[in-house]
N, C-alpha and C positions, 0 to 999 in steps of 0.2 A: 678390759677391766681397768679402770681408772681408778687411780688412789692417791688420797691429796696426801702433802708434805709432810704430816704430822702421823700418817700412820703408818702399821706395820710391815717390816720386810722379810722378806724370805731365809736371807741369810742371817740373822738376828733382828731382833724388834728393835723400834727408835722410842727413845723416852726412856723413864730410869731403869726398865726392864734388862737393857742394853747389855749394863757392867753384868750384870747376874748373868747372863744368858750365856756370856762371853768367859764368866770365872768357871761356869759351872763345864760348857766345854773344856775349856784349857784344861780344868782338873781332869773331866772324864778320858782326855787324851794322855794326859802326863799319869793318869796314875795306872792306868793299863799297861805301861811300857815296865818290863822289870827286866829288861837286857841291861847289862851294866857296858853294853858299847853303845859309844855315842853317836858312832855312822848309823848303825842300828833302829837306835831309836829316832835317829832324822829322817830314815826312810819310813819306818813306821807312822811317826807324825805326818809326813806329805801324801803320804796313802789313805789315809783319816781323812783328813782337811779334803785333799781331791774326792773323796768318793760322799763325803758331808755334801761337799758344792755342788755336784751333779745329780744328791736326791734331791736339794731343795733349789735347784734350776727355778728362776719363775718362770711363769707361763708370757710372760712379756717379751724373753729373750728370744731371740732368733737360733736355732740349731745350729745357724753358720756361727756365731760368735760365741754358742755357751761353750763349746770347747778350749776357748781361747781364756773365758773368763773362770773356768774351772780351774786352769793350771795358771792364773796368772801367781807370779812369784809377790806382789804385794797386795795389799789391801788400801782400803779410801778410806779415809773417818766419814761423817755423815756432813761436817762442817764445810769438807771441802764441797760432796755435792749440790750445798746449799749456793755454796757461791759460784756455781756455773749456772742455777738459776736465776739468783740475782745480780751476777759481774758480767755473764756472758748472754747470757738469753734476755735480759731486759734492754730494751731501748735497739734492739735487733734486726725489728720486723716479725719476731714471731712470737706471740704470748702465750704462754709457760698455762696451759692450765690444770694440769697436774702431773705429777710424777714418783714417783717409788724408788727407791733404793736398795742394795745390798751392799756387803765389805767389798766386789770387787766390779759390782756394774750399775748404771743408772737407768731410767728412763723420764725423757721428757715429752710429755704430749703437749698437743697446742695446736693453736692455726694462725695463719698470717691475717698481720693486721688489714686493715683497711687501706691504710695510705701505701701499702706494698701491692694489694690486689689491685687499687685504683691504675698502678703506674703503668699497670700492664693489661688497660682495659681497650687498648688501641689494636689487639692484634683480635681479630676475629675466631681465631682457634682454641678452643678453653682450652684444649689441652697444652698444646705450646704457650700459653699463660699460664697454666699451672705450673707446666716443668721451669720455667723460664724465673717464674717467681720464689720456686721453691729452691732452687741451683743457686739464685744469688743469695736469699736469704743462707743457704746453708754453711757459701764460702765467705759471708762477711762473720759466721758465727767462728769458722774456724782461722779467721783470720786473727780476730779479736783474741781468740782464746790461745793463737802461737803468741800473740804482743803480750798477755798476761805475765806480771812477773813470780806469780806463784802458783798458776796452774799451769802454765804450758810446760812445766817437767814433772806433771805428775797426770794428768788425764791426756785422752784421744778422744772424740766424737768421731761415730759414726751414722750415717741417717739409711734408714733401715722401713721396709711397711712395717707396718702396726700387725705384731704377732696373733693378737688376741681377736683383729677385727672380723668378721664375719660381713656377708653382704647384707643384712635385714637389721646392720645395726648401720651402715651410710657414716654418714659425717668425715672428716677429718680435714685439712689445712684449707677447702677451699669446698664451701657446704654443694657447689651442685656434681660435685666428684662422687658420686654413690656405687661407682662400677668397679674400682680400685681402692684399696689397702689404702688409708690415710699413710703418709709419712711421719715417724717417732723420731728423736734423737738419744743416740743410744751413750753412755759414756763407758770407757771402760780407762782401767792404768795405765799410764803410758807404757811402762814396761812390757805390755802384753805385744810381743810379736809371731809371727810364724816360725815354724821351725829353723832353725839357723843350721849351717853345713856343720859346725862344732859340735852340735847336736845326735847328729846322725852315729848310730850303737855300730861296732864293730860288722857286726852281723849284715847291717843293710851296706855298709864298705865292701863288704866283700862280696857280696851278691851282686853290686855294681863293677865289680872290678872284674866280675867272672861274668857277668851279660855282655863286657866290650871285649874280651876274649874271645867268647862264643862269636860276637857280630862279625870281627875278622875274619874267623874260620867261616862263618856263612857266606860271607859276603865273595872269601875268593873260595868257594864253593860255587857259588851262585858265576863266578865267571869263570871256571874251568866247568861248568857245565854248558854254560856259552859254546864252546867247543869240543865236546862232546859227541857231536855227530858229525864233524870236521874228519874226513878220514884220513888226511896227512897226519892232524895233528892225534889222530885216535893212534893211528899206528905207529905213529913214533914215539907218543910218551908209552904206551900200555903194551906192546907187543915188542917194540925195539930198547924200552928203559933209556931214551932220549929226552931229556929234560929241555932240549935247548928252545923248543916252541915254546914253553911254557909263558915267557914274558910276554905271551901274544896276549894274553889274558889279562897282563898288569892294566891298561886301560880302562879295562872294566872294573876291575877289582878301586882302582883308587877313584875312578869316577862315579861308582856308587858312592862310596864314603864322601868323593865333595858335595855332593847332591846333598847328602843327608849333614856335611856341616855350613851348606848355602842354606839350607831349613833351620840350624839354629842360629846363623848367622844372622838371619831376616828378624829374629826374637831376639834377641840381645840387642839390635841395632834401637827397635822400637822400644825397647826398656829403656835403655840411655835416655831416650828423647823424653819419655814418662817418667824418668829416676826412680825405676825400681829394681828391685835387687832378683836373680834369678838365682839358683842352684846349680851346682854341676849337672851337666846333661851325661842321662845313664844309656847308652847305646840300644837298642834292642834285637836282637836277631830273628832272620828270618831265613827260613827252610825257600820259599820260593820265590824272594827279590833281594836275598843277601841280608836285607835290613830295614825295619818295620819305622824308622828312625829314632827317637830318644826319648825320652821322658824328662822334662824341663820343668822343675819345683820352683815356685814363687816364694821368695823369701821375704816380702816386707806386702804391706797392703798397697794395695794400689789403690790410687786417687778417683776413679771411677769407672765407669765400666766402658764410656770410650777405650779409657787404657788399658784394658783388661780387651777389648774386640782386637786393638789395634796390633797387641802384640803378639795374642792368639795366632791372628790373619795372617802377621806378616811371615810366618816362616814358609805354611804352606802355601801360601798365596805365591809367593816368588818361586816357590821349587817346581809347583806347579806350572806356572808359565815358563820359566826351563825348558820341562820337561818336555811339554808339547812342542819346541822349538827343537830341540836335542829327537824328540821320534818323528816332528816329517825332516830335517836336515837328513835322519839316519836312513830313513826309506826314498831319500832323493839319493843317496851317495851310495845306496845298495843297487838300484835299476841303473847306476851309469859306474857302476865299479868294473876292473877289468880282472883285476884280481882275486876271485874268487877262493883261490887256494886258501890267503889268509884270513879270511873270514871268521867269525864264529857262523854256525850252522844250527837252525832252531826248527820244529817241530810248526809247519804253519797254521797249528792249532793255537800256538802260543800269539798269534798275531788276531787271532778269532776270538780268544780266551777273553776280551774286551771290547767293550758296543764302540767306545770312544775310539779306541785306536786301529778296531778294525773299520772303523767309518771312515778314517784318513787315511788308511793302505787303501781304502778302494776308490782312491779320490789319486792320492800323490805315484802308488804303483799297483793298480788293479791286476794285476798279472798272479799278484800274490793271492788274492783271494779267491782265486780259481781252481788253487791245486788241492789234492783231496788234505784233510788236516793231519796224518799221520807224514804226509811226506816233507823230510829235511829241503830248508830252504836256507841259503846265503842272506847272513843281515849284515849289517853295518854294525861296527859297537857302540855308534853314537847311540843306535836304537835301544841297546840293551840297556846301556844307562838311565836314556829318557822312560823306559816301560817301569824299571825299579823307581824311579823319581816320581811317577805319576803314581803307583800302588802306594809307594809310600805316604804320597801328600794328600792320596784318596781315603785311606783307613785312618787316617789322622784327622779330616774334619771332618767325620762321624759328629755329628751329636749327641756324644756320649761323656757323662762325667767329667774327667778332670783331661780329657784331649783336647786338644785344638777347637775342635767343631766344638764340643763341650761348655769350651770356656767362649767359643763366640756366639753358641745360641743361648748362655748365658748375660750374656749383654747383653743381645740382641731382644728378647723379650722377656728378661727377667730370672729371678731364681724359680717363682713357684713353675712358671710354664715351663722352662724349661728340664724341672724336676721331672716332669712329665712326659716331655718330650724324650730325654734322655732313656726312661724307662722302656719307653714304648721300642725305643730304636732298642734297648739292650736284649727285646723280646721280639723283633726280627732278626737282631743275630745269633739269636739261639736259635730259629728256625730255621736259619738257612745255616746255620754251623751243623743240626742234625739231619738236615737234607741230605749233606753231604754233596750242596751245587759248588763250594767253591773250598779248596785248601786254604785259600788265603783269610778266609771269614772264621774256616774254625781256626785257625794257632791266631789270629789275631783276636778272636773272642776271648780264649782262654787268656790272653795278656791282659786285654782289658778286667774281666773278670776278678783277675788276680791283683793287680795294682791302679788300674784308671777309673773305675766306676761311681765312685763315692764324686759329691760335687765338690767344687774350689773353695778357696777362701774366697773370705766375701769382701767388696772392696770399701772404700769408704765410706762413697758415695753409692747405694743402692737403690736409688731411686730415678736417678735423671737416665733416662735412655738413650742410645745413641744415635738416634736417627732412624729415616727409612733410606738412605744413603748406604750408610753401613748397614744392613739387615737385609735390605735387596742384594747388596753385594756376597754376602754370604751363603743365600739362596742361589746366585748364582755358581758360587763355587762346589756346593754342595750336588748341585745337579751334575755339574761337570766329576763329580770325586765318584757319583751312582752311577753315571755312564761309564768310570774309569772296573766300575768291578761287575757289572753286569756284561754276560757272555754275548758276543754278537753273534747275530741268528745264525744257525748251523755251524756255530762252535762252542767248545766247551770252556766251562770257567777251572 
């Protein structure tokens, strides 16, 4: 739905209607308030104003960002978004043919011109001509609009598909594109950020502070069960109240936890290189590998959705390869260990309980997959760590919501597909969380459920993709995270 410059907007009409629209609000909100406190009445007024802007959302805005412009703290006059069509959008490569406004968001429709389509009539793939043209058009726009000396501290663009486009309406920035969402450019306040750590209400403090508690307690759970069928170390903590083995365990106990801060170490490192801002990571525990790893909030938008794959990628990507390193090292130093005594001792179901890592015991120590699966077998603790490292890195690139996998099959083909995709995976693990095939699918469903489901912020740039480089490589990881939680044959998950 196209609307030229001169007509109506959502959040107040443009033209003399304006001031009235605008007096007869302010009154309707000022004269409802009869608290004579004035915290009172400021919260009242931001509860009004917020829940005004959210019924009259227009249908232009994206889901991902009406939240953002719901709660922003200022407003735009109409003058300033005249002049990101005439200061910034002319003379650009993209021409402006029409656009709508409200007090806190814009849109600009349009298509590139000719002398930009021309420039990039040499590669034979429209579509790498589309993306190609439309990426540079969009960072000479936002180039021009940081040099501005009176809009770059009051707007942000972001370039977004076209909310309203349908396929039987076609058109947008480059006419034989009919199969994709044209690209809009979207404006909103500068002040509009993601949530900031300052932000965050007591209550979600503390629920953070009580999930890395919990993790500890899991985690060296999770390695005194390691030993657990160890009968030196059974009979001398539990029968003789011998604490002194106990340290056998510290291994495991802290080499889960580096595992799980090499995973956010790998995100942090790729935010620096992208300059973006990350949150405190909140621990998460887990009943059967100690620790499901953290939950990492984005706190500023990211520049595109490369930076958004790359930084996803990079945690489990590195914990991951680890981790397979860490379980054949540990199934190589188990078949030529001599010392047995010290060991942890595990259940060789637990070595079956995985297609991936029972495929490499029957490669690096086939011995093991021969005994029936109730009987205790001698491991290495390299192993126990590498099995937590790989669960952990498995249920994290899930293609699900605001995870890892989430936020990389978000880049990787988009928000609408991967709206979809996300759905579809959240409705196999509810199938398999009520099968009852795997422990680690239901408490790790129910965390997603509860806090990971919803999708990300959206990044600046939502439209340039980032390859088939990065998207095959995430296909690849993903296979390998299905192998790491599916049972291998004749074991249990």
């Amino acid at each position: 739905m196209a609307k030229s410059n001169n007509k109506s907007g959502f959040f107040g009409s443009r033209g003399e209607s304006d001031d009235d629209l605008d007096n007869l609000t302010r009154t309707s909100i000022e004269g409802d308030i009869s608290s004579n406190n004035p915290n009172d009445n400021d919260k009242k007024h931001r509860r009004e104003k917020l829940m005004r802007r959210l019924i009259e959302t227009p249908p232009w805005l994206p889901s991902s960002l009406s939240p953002f412009a719901a709660t922003s703290p200022t407003e735009v006059s109409v003058e300033t978004w005249k002049m990101i069509k005439t200061e910034i959008l002319a003379e650009s490569g993209f021409t402006c043919t029409s656009w709508d406004a409200t007090q806190v968001a814009a849109v600009y429709r349009g298509r590139l011109t000719r002398t930009m389509k021309a420039s990039n009539t040499s590669n034979d793939d429209d579509d790498e001509i589309s993306n190609n043209s439309i990426t540079k058009v969009f960072n000479n726009l936002r180039a021009k609009l940081d040099n501005h000396p009176q809009l770059a501290s009051k707007v942000q663009l972001f370039m977004v598909d076209d909310n309203e486009w349908r396929p039987s309406r076609g058109g947008g920035w480059i006419d034989s594109e009919e199969s994709r969402p044209p690209p809009v450019i979207i404006a909103l306040p500068k002040e509009v950020v993601p949530e900031q750590e300052s932000e965050r209400s007591l209550s979600t403090k503390s629920l953070a502070a009580l999930s890395t508690m919990l993790t500890l307690f899991t985690t060296l759970a999770y390695a005194l069960s390691s030993f657990a069928l160890n009968p030196i170390f059974f009979n001398a903590v539990v029968k003789e109240n011998d604490v002194t083995p106990v340290p056998l365990c510290l291994p495991i106990f802290f080499g889960v936890l580096s595992m799980s801060a090499l995973h956010e170490l790998g995100h942090h490192v790729a935010a620096k290189k992208y300059n973006v801002k990350l949150g405190s990571s909140v621990p998460l525990p887990s009943l059967q590998v100690g620790t499901f790893g953290s939950i990492t909030p984005i706190r500023s938008f990211l520049s595109s959705r490369t930076a958004l794959f790359d930084i996803a990628i990079s945690g489990p990507g590195i914990s991951m390869l680890v981790s397979l390193v860490l379980v054949v090292v540990g199934l190589s130093m188990t078949i030529t260990a001599k010392a047995f005594a010290s060991l942890p001792m595990i259940p060789a179901a637990v070595v079956k309980s995985s297609f991936l890592i029972g495929s490499i015991a029957s490669v690096v120590a086939p011995k093991i997959m021969m005994v029936p699966l109730s009987q205790p077998i001698p491991i290495h603790p390299l192993f126990m760590i590498g099995l937590a490292g790989l669960v952990m890195s498995a249920v994290n690139l899930l293609p699900i919501g605001r995870l890892d996998g989430g936020r990389a099959s978000m880049a990787a083909w988009g928000r609408r597909q991967s709206s979809l995709i996300s759905f579809l995976s959240l409705m196999l693990l509810a199938v398999c969380s009520f099968s009852g095939v795997s422990g680690v699918v239901i408490f790790w469903g129910a965390i997603v459920v509860m806090t990971q489901r919803m999708p990300d912020i959206p990044t600046v740039d939502e439209v340039t993709g980032v390859g088939n480089l990065r998207a095959n490589g995430y296909l690849g990881l993903l296979l390998l995270s299905l192998l790491t939680l599916a049972p291998f044959p004749g074991g249990v998950n």
